[in-house]
Backbone as JSON Lines, residues from 0, in Angstrom:
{"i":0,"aa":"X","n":[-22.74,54.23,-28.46],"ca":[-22.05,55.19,-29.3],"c":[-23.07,56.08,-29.99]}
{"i":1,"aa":"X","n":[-22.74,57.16,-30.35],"ca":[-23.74,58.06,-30.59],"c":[-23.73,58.18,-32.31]}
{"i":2,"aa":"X","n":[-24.41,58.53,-32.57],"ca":[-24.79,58.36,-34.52],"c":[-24.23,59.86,-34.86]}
{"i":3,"aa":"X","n":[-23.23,60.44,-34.62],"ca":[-22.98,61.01,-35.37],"c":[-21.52,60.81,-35.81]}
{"i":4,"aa":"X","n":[-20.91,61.43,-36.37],"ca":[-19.4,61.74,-37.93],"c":[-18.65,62.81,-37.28]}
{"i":5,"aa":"X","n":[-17.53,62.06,-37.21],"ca":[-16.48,63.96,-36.93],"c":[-16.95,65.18,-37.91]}
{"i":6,"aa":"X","n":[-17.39,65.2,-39.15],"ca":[-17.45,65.36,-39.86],"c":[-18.79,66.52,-39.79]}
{"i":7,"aa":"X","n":[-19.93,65.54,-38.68],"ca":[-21.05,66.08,-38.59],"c":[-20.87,67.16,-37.81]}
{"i":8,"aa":"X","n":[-20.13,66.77,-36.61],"ca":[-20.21,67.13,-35.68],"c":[-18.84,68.41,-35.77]}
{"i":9,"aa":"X","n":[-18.21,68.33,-36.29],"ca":[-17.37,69.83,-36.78],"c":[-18.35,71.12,-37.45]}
{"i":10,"aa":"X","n":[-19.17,70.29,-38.31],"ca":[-20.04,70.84,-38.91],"c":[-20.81,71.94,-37.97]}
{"i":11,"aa":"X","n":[-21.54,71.16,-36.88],"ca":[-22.65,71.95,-36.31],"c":[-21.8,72.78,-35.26]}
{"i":12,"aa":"X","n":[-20.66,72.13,-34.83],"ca":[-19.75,73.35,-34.26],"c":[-19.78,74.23,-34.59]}
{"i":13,"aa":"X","n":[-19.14,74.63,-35.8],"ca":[-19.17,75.82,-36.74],"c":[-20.42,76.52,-36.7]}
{"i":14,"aa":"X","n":[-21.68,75.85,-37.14],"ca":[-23.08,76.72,-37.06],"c":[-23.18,77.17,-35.67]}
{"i":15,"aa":"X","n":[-23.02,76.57,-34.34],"ca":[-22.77,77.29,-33.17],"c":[-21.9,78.43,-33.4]}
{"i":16,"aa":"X","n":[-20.71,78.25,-33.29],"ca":[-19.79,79.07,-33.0],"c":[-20.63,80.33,-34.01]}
{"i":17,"aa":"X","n":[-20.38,80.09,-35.27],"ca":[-21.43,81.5,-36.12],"c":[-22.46,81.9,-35.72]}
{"i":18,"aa":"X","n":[-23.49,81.31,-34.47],"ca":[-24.5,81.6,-34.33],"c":[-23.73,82.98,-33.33]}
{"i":19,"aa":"X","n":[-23.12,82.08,-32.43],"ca":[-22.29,82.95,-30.78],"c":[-22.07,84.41,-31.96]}
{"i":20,"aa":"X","n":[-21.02,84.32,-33.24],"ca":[-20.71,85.6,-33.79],"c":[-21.85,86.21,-34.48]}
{"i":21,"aa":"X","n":[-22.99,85.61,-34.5],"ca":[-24.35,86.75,-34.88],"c":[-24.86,87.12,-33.65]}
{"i":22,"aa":"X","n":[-24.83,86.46,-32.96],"ca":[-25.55,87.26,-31.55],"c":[-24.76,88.11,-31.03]}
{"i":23,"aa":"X","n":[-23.49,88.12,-31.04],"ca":[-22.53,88.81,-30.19],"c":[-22.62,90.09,-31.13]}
{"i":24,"aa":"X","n":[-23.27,90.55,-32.4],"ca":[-23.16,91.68,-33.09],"c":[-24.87,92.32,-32.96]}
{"i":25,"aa":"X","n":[-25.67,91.49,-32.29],"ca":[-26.99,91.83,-32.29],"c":[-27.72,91.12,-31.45]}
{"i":26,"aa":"X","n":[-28.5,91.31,-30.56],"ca":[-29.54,90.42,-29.95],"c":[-30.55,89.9,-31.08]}
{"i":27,"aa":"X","n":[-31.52,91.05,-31.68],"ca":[-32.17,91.06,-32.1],"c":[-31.94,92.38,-33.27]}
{"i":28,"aa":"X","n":[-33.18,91.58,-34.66],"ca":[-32.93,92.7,-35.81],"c":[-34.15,92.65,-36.49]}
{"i":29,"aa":"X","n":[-34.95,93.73,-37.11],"ca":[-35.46,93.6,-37.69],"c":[-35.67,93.21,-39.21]}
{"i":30,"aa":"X","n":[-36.56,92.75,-39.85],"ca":[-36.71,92.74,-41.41],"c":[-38.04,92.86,-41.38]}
{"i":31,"aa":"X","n":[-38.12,93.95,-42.31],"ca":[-39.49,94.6,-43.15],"c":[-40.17,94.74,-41.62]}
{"i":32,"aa":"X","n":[-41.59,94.15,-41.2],"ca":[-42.34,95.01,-40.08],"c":[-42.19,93.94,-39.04]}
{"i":33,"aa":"X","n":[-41.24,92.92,-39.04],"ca":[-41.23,91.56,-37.95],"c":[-39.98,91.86,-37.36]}
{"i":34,"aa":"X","n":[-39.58,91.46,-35.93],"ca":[-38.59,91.95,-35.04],"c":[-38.48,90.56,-34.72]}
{"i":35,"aa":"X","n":[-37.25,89.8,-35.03],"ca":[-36.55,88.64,-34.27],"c":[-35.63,88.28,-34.08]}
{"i":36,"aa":"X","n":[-35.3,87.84,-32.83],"ca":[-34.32,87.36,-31.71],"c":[-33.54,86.63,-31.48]}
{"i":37,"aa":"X","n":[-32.41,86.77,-31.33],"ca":[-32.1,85.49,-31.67],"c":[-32.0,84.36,-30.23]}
{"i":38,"aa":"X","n":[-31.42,83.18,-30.31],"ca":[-31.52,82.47,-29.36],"c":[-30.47,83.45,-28.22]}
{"i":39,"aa":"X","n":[-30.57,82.52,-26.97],"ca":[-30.32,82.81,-26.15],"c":[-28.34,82.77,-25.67]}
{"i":40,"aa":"X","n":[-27.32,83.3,-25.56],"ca":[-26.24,83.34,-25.52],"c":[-25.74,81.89,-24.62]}
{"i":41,"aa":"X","n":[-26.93,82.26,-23.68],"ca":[-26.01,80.63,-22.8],"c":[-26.04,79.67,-23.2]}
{"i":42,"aa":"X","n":[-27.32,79.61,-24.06],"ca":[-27.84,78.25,-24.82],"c":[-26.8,78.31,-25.73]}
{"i":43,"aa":"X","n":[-26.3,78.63,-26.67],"ca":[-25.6,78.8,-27.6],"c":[-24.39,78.44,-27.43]}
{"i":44,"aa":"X","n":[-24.3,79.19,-26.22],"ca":[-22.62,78.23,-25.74],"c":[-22.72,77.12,-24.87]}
{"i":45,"aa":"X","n":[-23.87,76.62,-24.08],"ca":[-23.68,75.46,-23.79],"c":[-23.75,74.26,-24.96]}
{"i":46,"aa":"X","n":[-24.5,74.87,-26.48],"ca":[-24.22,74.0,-27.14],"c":[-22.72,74.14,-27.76]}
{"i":47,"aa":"X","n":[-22.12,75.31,-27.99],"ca":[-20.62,75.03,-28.29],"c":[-20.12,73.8,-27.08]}
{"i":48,"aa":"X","n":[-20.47,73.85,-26.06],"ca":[-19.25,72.93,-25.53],"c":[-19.73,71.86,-26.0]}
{"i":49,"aa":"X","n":[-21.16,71.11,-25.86],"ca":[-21.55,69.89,-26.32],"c":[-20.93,69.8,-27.36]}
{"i":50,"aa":"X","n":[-21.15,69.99,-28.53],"ca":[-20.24,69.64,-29.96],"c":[-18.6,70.18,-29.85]}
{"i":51,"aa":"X","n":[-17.76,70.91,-29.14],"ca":[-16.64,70.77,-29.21],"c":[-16.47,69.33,-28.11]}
{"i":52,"aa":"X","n":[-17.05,68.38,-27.47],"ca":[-16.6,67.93,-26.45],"c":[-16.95,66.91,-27.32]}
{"i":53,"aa":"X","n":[-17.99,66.95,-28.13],"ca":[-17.8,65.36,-29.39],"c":[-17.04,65.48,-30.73]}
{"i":54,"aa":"X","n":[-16.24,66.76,-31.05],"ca":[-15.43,66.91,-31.76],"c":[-14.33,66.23,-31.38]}
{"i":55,"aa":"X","n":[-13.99,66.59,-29.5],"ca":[-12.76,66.05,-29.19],"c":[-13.15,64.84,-29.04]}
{"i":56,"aa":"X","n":[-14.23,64.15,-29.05],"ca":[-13.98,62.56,-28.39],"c":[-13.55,61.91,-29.78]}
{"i":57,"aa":"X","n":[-14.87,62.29,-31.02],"ca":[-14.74,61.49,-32.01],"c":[-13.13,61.58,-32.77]}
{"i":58,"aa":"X","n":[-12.69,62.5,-32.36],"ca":[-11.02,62.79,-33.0],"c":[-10.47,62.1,-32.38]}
{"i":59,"aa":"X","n":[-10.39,61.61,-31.0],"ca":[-9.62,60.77,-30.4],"c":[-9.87,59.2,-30.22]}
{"i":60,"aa":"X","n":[-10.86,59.1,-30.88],"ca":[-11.63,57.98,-31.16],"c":[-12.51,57.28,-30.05]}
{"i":61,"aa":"X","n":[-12.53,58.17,-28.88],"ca":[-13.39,57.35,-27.84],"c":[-15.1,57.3,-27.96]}
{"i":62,"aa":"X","n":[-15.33,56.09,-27.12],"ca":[-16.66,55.84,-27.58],"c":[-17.53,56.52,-26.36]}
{"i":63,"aa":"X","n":[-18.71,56.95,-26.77],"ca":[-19.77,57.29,-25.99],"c":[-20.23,56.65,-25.29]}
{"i":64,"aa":"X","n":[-20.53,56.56,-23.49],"ca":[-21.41,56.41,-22.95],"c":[-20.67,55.92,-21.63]}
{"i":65,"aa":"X","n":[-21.56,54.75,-20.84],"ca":[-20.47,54.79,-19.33],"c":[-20.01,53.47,-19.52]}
{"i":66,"aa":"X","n":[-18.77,53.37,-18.75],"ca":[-18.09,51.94,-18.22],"c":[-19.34,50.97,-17.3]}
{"i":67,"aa":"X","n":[-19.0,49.16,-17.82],"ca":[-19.77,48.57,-17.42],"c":[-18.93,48.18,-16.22]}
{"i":68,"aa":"X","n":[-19.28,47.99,-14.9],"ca":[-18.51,48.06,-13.85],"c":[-19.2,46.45,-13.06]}
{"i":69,"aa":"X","n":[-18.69,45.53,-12.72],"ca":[-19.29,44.43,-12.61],"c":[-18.69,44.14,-10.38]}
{"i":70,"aa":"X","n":[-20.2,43.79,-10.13],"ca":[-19.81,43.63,-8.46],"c":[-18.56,42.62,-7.91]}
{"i":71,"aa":"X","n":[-18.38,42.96,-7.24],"ca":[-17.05,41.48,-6.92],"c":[-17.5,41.75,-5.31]}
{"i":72,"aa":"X","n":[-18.31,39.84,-5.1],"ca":[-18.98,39.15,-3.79],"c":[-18.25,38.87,-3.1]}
{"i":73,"aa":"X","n":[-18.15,39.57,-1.85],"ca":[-17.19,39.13,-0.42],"c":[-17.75,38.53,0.53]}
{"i":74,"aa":"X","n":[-17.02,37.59,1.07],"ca":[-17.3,36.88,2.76],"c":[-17.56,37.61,3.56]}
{"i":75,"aa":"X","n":[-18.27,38.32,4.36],"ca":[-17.99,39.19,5.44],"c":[-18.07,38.38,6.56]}
């Protein structure tokens, strides 16, 4: 299970999603004589899906990670 909180993890949604609505109004901006960029759009939304996809798990209460799947030995 992973260490984070619905709570957390709504959280950093939101800072994604606001990041997606600062980039989507600017790539890049200056202040005073320095020019910077912001991250990259895909990155940004591949992290929206990561945190909406642990928004939806932790809301539904499922746990993180894989099924333990155990062999079953046949006669051949």
């Amino acid at each position: 299970m992973s260490g984070y909180t619905l709570q957390f993890a709504q959280e950093r949604l939101k800072l994604w999603l606001d990041a997606e609505a600062a980039c989507a109004t600017g790539q890049s901006y200056r202040i005073g004589g320095r020019q910077l960029e912001r991250a990259n759009l895909a990155e940004i939304r591949e992290q929206i899906n990561f945190w909406q996809n642990e928004v939806d798990r932790l809301s539904a209460g499922r746990s993180r990670g894989s099924r333990c799947i155990r062999p079953i030995p046949r006669d051949l």
